[in-house]
C-alpha positions as CSV (number, residue, x, y, z in Angstrom):
1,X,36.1,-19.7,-15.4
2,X,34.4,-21.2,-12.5
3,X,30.8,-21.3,-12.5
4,X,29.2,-19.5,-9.4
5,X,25.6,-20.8,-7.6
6,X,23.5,-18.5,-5.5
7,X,20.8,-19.9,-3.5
8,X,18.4,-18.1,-1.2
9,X,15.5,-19.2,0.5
10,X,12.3,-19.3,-0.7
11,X,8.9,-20.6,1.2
12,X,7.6,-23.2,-0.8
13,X,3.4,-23.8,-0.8
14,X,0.3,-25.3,-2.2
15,X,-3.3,-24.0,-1.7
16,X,-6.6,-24.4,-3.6
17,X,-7.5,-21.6,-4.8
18,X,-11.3,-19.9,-6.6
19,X,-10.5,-18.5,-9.8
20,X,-12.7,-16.6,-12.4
21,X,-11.8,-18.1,-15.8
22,X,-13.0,-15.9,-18.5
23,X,-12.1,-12.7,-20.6
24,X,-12.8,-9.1,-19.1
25,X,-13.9,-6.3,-21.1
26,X,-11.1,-3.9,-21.4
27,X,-11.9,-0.2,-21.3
28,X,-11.5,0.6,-25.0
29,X,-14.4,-2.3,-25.4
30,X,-16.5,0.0,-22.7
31,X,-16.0,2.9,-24.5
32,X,-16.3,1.5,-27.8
33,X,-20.1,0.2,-26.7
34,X,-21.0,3.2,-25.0
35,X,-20.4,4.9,-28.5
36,X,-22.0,2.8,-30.7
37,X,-24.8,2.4,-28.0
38,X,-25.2,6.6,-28.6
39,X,-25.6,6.2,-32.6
40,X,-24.8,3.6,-34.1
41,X,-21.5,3.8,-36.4
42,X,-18.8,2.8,-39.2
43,X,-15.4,1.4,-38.3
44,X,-13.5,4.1,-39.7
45,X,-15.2,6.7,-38.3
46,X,-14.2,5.4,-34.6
47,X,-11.1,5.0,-36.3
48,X,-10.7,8.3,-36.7
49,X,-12.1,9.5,-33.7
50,X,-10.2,7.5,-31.6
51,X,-6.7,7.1,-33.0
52,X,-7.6,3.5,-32.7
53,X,-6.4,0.9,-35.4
54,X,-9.4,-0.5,-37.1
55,X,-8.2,-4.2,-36.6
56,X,-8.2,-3.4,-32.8
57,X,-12.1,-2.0,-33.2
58,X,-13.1,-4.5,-35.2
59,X,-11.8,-7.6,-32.8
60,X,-13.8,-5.4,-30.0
61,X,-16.7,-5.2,-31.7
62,X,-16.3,-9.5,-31.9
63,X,-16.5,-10.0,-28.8
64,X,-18.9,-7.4,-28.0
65,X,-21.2,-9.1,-30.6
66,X,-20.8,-12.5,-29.2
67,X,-22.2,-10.8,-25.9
68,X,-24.6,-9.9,-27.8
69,X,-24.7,-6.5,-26.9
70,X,-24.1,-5.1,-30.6
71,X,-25.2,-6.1,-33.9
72,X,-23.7,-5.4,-37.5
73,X,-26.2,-3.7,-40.3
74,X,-25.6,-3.2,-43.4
75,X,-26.4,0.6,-45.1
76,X,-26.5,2.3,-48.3
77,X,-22.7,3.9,-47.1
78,X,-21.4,0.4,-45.9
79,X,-21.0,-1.6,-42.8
80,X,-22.2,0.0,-39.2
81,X,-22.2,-1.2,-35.7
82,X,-24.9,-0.5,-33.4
83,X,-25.5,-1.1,-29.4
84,X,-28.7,-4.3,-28.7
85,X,-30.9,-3.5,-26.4
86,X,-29.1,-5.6,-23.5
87,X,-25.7,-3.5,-24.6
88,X,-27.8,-0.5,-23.9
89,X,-28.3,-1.8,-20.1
90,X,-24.7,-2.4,-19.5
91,X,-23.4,0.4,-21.4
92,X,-23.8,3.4,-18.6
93,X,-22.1,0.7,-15.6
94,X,-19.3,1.3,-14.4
95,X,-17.9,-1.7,-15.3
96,X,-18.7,-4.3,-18.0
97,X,-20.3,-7.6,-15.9
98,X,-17.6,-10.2,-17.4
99,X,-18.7,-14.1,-18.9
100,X,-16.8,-16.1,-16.5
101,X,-16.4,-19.6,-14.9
102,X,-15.7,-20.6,-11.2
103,X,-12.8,-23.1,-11.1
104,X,-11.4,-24.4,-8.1
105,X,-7.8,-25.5,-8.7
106,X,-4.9,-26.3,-6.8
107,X,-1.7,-23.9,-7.1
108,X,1.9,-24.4,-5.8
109,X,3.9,-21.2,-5.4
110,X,7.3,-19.7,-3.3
111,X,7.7,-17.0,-2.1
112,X,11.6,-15.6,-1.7
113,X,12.8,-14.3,1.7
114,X,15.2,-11.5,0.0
115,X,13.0,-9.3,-1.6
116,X,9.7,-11.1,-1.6
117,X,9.1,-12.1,-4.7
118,X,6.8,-14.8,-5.7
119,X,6.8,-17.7,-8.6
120,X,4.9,-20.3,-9.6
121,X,6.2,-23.3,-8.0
122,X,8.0,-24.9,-10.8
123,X,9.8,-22.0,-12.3
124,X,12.3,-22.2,-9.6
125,X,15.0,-25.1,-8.9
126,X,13.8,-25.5,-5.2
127,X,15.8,-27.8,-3.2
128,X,16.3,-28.9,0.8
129,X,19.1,-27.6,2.5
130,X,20.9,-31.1,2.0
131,X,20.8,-31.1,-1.5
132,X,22.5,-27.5,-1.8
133,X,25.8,-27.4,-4.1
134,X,28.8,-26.6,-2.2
135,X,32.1,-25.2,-3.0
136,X,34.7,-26.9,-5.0
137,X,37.3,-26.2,-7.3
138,X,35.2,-25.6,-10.0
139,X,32.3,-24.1,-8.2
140,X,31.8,-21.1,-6.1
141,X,28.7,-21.0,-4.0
142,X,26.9,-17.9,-2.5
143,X,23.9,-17.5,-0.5
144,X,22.1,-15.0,0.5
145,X,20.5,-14.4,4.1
146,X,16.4,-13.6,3.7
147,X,14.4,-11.3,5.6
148,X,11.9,-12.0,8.3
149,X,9.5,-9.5,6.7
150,X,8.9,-11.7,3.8
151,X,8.2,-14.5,5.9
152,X,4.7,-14.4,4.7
153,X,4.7,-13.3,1.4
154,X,2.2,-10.3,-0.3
155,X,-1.1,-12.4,-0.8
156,X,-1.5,-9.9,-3.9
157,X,1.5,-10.6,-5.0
158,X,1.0,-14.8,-4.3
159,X,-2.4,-14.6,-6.6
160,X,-0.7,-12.0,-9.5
161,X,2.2,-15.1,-10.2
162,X,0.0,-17.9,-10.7
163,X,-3.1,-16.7,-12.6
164,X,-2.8,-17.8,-15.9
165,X,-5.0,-15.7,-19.0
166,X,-8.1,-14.5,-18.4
167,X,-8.0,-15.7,-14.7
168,X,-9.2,-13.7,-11.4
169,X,-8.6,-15.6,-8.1
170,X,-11.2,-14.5,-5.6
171,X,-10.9,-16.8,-3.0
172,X,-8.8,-19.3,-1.5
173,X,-9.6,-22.3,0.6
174,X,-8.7,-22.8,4.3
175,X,-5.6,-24.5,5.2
176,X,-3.1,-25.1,8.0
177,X,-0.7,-26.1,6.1
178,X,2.4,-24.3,6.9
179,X,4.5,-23.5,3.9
180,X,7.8,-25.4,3.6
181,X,11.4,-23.8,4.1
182,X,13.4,-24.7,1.1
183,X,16.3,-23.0,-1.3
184,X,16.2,-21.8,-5.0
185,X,19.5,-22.4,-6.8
186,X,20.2,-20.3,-9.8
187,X,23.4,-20.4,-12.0
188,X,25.6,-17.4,-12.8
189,X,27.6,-17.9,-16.3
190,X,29.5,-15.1,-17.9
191,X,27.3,-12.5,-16.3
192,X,24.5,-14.0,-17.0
193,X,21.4,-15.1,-14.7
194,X,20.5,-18.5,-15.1
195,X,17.5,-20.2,-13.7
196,X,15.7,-16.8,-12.5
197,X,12.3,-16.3,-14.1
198,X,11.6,-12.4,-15.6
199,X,9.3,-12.1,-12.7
200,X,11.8,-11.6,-10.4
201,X,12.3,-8.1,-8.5
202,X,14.8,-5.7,-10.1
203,X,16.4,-6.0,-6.8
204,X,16.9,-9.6,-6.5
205,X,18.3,-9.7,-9.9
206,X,20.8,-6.8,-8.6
207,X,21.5,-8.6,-5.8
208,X,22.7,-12.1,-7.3
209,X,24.8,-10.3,-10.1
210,X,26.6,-8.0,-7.6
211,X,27.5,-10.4,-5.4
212,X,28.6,-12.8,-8.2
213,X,30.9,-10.4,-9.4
214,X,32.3,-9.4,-6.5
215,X,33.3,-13.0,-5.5
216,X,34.5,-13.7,-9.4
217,X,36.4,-10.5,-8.8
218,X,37.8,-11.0,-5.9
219,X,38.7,-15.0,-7.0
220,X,40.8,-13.2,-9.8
221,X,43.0,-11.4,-7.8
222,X,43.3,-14.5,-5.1
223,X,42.4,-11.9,-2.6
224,X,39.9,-14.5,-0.8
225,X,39.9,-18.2,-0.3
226,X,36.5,-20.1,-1.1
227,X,35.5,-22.4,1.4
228,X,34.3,-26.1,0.7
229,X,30.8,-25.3,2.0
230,X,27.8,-22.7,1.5
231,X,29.5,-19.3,1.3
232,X,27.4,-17.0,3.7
233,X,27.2,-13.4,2.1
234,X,25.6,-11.0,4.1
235,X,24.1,-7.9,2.7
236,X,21.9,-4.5,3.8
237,X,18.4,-3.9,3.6
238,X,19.5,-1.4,1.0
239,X,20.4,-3.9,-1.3
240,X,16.7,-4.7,-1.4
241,X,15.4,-1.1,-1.9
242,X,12.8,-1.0,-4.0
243,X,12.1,2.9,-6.2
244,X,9.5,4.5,-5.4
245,X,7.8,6.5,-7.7
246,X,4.6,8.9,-7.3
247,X,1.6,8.6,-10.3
248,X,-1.1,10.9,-11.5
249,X,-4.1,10.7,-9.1
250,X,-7.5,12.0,-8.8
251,X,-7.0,15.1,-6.2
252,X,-8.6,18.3,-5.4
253,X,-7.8,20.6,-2.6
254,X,-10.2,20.2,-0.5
255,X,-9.0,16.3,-0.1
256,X,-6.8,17.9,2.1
257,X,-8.7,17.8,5.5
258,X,-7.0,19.8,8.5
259,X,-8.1,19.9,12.0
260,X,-10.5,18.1,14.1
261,X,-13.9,19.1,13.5
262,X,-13.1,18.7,9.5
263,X,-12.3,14.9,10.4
264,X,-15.7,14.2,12.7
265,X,-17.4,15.7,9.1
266,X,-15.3,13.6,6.9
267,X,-15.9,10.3,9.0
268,X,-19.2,10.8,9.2
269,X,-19.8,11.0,5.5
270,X,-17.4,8.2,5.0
271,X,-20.3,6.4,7.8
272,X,-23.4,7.9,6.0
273,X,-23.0,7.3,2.3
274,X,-20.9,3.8,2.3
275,X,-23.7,1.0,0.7
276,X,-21.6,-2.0,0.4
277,X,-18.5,-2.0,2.8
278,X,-16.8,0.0,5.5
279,X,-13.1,-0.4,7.0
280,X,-11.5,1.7,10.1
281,X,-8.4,1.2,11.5
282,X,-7.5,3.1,14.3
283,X,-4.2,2.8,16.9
284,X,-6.6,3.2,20.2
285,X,-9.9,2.6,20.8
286,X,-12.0,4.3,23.8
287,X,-15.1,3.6,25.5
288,X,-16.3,7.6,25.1
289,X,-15.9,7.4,21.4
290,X,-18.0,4.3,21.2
291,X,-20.5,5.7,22.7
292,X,-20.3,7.8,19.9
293,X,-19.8,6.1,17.3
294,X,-22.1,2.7,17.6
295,X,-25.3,4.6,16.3
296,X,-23.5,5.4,12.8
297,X,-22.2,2.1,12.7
298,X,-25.5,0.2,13.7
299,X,-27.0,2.3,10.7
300,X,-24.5,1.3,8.2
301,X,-25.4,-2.1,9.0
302,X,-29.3,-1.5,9.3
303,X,-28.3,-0.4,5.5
304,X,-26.8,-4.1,4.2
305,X,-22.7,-2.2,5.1
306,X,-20.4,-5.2,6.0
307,X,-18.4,-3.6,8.9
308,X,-15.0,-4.3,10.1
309,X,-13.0,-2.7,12.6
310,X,-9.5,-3.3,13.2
311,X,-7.2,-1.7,15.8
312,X,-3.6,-1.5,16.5
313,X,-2.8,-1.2,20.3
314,X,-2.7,0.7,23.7
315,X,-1.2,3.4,24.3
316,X,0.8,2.5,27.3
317,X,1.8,-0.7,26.1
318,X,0.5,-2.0,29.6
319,X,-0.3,-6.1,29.9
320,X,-3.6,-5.5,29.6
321,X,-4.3,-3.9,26.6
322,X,-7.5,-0.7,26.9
323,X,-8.0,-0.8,23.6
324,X,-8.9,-4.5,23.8
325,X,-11.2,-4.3,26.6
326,X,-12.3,-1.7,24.5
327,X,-13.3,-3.6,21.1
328,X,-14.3,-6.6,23.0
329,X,-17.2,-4.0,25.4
330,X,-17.8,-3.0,21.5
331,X,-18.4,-5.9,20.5
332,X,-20.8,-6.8,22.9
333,X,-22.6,-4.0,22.3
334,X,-22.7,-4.9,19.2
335,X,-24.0,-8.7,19.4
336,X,-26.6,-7.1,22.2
337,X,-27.8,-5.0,19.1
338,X,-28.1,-8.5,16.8
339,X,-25.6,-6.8,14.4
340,X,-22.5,-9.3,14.5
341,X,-23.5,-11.1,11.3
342,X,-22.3,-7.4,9.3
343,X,-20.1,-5.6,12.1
344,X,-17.2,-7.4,13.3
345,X,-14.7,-5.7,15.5
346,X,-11.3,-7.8,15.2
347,X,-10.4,-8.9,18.6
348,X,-6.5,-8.9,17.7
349,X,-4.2,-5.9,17.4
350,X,-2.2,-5.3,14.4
351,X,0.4,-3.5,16.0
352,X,0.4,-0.9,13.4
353,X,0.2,3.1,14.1
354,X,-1.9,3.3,11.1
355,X,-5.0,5.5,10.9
356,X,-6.9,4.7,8.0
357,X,-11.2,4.7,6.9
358,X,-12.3,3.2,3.5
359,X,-15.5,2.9,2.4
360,X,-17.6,2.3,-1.1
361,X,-19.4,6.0,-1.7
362,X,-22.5,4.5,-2.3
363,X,-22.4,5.3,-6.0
364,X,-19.5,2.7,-7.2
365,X,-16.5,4.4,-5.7
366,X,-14.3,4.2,-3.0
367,X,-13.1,6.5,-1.0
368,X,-10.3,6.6,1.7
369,X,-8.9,8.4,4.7
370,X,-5.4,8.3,5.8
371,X,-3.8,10.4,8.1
372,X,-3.3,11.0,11.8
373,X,-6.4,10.8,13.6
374,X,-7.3,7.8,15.8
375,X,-10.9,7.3,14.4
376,X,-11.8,5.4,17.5
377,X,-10.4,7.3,20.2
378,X,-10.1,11.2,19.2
379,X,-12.7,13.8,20.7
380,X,-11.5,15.7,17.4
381,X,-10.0,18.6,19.5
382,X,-6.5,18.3,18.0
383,X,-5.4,20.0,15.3
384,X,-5.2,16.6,13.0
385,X,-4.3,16.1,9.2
386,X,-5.3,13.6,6.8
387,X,-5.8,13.2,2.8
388,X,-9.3,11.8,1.3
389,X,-8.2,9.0,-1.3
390,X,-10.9,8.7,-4.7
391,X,-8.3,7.4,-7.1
392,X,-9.4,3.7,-7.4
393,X,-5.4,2.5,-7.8
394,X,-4.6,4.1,-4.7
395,X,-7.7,2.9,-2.9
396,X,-6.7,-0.2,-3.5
397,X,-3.1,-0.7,-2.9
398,X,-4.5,1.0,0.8
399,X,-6.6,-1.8,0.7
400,X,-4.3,-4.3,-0.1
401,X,-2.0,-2.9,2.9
402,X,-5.1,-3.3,5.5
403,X,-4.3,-7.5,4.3
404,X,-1.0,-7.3,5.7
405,X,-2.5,-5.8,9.1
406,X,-5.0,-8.7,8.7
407,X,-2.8,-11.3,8.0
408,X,-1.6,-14.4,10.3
409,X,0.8,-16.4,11.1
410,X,3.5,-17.5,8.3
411,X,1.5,-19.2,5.9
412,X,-1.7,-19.0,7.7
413,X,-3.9,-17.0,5.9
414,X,-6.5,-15.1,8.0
415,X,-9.8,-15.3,5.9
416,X,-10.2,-11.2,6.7
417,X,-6.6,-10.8,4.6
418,X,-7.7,-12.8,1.9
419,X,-10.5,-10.8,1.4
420,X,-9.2,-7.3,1.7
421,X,-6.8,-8.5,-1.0
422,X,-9.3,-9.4,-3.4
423,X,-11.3,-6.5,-2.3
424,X,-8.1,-4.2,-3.0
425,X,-7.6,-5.7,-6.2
426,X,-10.7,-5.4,-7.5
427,X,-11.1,-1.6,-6.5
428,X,-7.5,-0.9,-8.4
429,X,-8.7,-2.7,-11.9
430,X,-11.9,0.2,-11.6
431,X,-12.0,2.8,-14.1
432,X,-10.4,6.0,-12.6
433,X,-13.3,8.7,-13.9
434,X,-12.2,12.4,-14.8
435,X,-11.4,15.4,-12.3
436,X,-8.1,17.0,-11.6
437,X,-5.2,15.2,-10.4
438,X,-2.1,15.3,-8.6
439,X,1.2,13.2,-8.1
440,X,0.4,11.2,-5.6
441,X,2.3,8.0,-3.6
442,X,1.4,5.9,-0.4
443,X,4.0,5.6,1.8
444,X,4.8,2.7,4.2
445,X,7.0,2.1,7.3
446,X,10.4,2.8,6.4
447,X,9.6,4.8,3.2
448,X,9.0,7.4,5.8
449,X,12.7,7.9,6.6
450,X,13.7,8.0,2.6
451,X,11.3,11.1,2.2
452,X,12.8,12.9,5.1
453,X,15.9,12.4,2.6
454,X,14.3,13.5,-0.2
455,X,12.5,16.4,1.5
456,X,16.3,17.5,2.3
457,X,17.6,17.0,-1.5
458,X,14.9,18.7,-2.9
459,X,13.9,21.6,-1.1
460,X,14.7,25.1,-2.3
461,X,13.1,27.4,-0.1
462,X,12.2,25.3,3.4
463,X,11.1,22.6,5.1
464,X,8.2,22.1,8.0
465,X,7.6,19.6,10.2
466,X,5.1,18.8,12.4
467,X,4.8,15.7,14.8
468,X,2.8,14.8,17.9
469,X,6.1,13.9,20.0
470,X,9.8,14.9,20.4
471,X,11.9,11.8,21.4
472,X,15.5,10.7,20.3
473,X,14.8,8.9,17.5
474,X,13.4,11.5,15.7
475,X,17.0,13.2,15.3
476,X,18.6,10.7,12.8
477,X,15.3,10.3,11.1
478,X,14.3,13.9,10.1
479,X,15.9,16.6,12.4
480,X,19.4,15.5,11.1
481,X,18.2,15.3,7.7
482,X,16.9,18.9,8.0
483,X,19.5,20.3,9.4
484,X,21.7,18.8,6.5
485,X,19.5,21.4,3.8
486,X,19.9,23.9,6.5
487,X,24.2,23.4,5.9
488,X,24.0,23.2,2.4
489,X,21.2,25.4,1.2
490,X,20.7,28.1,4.1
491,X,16.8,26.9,4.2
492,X,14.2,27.5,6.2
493,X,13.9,24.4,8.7
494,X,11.2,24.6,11.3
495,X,9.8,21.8,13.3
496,X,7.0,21.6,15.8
497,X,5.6,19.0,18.4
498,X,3.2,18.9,21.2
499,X,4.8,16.9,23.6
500,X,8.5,14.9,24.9
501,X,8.2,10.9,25.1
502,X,10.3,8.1,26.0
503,X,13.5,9.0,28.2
504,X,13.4,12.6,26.7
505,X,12.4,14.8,29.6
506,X,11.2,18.0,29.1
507,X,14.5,19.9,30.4
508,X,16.6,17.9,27.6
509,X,13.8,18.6,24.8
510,X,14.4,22.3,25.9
511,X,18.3,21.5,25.5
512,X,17.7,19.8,21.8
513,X,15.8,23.2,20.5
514,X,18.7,24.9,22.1
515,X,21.2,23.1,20.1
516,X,19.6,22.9,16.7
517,X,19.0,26.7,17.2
518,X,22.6,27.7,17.0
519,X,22.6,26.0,13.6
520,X,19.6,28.0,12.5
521,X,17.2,25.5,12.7
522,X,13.9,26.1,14.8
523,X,12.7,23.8,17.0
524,X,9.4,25.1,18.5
525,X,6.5,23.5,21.3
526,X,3.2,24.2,20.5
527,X,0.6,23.6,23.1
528,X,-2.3,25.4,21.3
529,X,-4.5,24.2,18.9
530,X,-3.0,20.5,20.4
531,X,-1.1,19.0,17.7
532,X,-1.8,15.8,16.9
533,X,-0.9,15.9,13.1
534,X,1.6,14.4,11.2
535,X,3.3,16.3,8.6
536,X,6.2,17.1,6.2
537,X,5.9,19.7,4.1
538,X,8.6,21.2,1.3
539,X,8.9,24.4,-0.2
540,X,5.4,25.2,-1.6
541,X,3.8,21.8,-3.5
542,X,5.2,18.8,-1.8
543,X,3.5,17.4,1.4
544,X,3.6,14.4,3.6
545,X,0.4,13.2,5.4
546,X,1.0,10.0,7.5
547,X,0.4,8.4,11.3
548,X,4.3,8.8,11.6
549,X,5.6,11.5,14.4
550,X,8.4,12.6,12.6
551,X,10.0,13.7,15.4
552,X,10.0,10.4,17.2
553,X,9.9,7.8,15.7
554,X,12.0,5.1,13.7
555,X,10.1,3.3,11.1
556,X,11.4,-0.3,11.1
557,X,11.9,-2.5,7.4
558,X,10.4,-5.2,9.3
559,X,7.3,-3.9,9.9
560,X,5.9,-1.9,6.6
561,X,2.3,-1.2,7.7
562,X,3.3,0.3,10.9
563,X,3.2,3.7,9.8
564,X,1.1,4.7,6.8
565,X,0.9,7.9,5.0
566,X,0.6,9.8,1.6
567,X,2.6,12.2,-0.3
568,X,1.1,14.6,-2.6
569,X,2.7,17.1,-4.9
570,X,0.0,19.4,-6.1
571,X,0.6,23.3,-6.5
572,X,0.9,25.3,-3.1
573,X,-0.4,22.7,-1.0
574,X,2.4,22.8,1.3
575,X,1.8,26.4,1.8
576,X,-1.5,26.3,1.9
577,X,-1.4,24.0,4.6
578,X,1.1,25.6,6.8
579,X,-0.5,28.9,6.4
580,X,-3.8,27.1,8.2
581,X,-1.4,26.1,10.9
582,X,0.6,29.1,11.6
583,X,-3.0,31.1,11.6
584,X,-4.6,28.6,14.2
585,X,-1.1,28.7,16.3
586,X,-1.6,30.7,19.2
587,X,1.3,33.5,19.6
């Protein structure tokens, strides 16, 4: 049997990085000292109160002890533990302050173009191009193409692969060092992955044994003829899917926020109690709504709140951009106001459609809004829709997505990315705190399209839609898959938009509703309350909040922060929410 090499390319890089070098208390360690801190107890009574094997208290209660924030008596009934009174301090925080070391150290990683994962540098055999294998009688070589939106790699994802054991990287040192184009070889043998470390993606690991046994198969039957060089394989971006699964997260109803005055209260609280750190993103940014705004933001900072402000561009796409005249008269302002050391509005566009506000809650949480409204440019007259975020896991993979906005060019690292990541990352690791929850999943560029899918597999009863614009490529992406339930299930399908864009004129949006309505689907204008929301609902507990017009727009793999949004699945929020709407529609 011929053995088969698959190379793919990988960006190859070295940077110095900070890292924390220490152990972190773990929750059950928290919990442990807040009990013993209470009254002071026997192993086998938290044993039993817990569920907890005693050799797993008692190595807590080590370490705790070498803190020195709980001591070890002796009693007439045996052994106890009790909290010092240091343990009693840190006991009520949220989060145990960890024993740790700074250390500066060098790191090499890569970073494969396929599906993005990231290794250490030396668990891959990374060559140059000239030092590939090639085809022979004995040898089949494959390679597979990369895509350009891994060209930078997940910074997340760069520090996750190379911290070792009780290491945190929290910083990384400036460099323009591009990273290096190079190829990872790995060796296929009777099915078997060679050379490919267990961190690889799922879907990488799919990928290479698919197309090895497609070639092995084909080879068998003499059906191809192997060239004597690199063997090109092309393949989809849905080999490189990734699942997508929703988690249990903190949510109450009214998280949901609907129409505009709602969001002018929600930012404004966002604004008013943030201590630490505030983040807006918006698409457009006017002068009327700074005029607005600056007060709230010059109080923040009068406060000790590190500001940043990020936009993503005009809405004409004319040469010269109004939202960039905009920041920059912002930031003027701002500097007039001797504010510029804590608010800093970026003077670069991340091209994204995003609308997003995160801010500390002045208490130890965070707290997010994602949604449709442009926080820098709406007079909040719309009818908008957006979701407030308090799960800290969500808070920070939102976080961790305002990186990729921030981030340069290939291999550049902004200094603004690398913090948001470690900011994201540290908000995830917090502890999540009690309330009701909901399934809950963030949903980026593309992901949009697969939910229209889903909506269309799933629903029983209906399916809503409602979008700023109607344009052609809203059709494929979630009128088609509509109409698809509406074949095969007799739904309810109704969508509804505010406005035509692009080359679809008003006389052929009038012909699309037309033609959908002889299928049974409604397609319906609504010019009163203004929609401006973004939404896709599903029977009665499934809904989509994002900055994506359904109708409209096609979410590109390339570019996965474009478009940001939320689904939740929590009971009758769908129906709750498009009862609101068809009340506030005008007849």
């Amino acid at each position: 049997m011929k053995t088969i090499f698959v190379t793919f390319p990988v960006l190859r890089g070295a940077r110095r990085f900070f890292i924390e070098k220490g152990p972190r208390w773990s929750l059950i360690e928290h919990l442990l000292l807040e009990a013993v801190c209470r009254m002071p107890r026997a192993v086998a009574e938290l044993a039993t109160q817990s569920g907890l094997p005693r050799r797993v208290i008692v190595e807590a209660f080590i370490r705790l002890m070498r803190a020195g924030w709980v001591e070890m008596s002796v009693t007439s009934n045996g052994l106890i533990f009790r909290g010092t009174q240091i343990g009693a301090e840190q006991a009520p925080k949220d989060e145990l302050p960890s024993v740790t070391v700074m250390q500066p150290k060098y790191r090499g990683f890569a970073i494969e173009q396929v599906t993005g994962s990231v290794f250490r540098s030396r668990e891959l055999d990374v060559r140059p191009q000239s030092r590939l294998p090639t085809s022979t009688d004995d040898q089949i070589v494959i390679h597979l193409e990369g895509f350009p939106i891994y060209s930078g790699g997940d910074l997340s994802e760069i520090f996750t692969a190379i911290e070792g054991e009780d290491e945190l990287i929290v910083g990384v040192d400036r460099s323009t060092d591009k990273l290096v184009e190079r190829y990872a070889v790995v060796t296929v043998r009777d099915e078997l992955i060679e050379g490919l470390p267990a961190r690889a993606s799922n879907a990488l690991r799919k990928l290479i044994y698919v197309r090895a046994k497609e070639v092995t198969a084909a080879a068998k039957t003499s059906q191809i003829q192997v060239p004597a060089q690199v063997r090109e394989v092309e393949q989809t971006t849905n080999d490189n899917e990734e699942v997508w699964t929703s988690s249990s997260s903190l949510f109450e109803h009214d998280d949901l926020i609907i129409d505009g005055n709602a969001h002018k209260s929600a930012l404004d609280r966002l604004i008013q109690s943030a201590n630490e750190r505030l983040i807006i993103h918006s698409t457009f940014i006017t002068d009327a709504r700074i005029n607005a705004l600056l007060p709230k933001l010059l109080g923040a900072a009068a406060k000790g709140v590190s500001v940043d402000i990020f936009w993503g561009q005009d809405d004409v796409k004319s040469n010269i951009s109004l939202s960039r005249a905009a920041a920059e008269r912002l930031q003027s302002l701002v500097a007039r106001e001797g504010r510029s050391d804590l608010i800093v509005i970026h003077p670069f566009s991340t091209n994204s459609h995003a609308k997003i506000a995160v801010a500390d809650n002045g208490k130890g949480r965070w707290v997010a809004l994602v949604g449709s409204c442009n926080w820098l440019a709406s007079d909040f007259s719309s009818f908008e829709a957006s979701i407030r975020l308090r799960d800290p896991a969500l808070v920070g993979q939102l976080i961790r997505g305002l990186a990729g906005l921030a981030r340069g060019r290939p291999g550049l690292w902004h200094e603004t990315a690398t913090e948001m990541t470690v900011l994201g990352r540290k908000v995830e690791r917090m502890p999540r705190g009690s309330g009701r929850t909901a399934l809950m999943r963030l949903v980026f560029g593309a992901d949009h399209a697969k939910l229209a899918l889903e909506a269309r597999n799933r629903a029983e009863r209906r399916i809503f839609v409602l979008s700023h614009r109607l344009g052609i490529a809203g059709r494929p992406v979630t009128l088609l898959p509509m109409l698809g339930a509406v074949r095969a299930k007799n739904i309810d399908a109704r969508a509804y938009y505010g406005r035509t864009t692009g080359p679809l004129s008003g006389i052929d949006g009038a012909g699309m509703v037309r033609e959908f309505a002889v299928e049974g689907m409604t397609i319906q204008p609504v010019h009163k309350p203004r929609i401006h929301a973004k939404v896709l609902g599903w029977d009665d507990d499934a809904l989509v909040i994002s900055s994506l017009n359904w109708l409209s727009a096609d979410p590109s793999y390339s570019e996965p922060h474009r478009e940001i949004g939320i689904l939740v699945e929590a009971p009758r929020i769908a129906d709750n929410f498009i009862r609101v709407f068809e009340n506030a529609k005008s007849p």
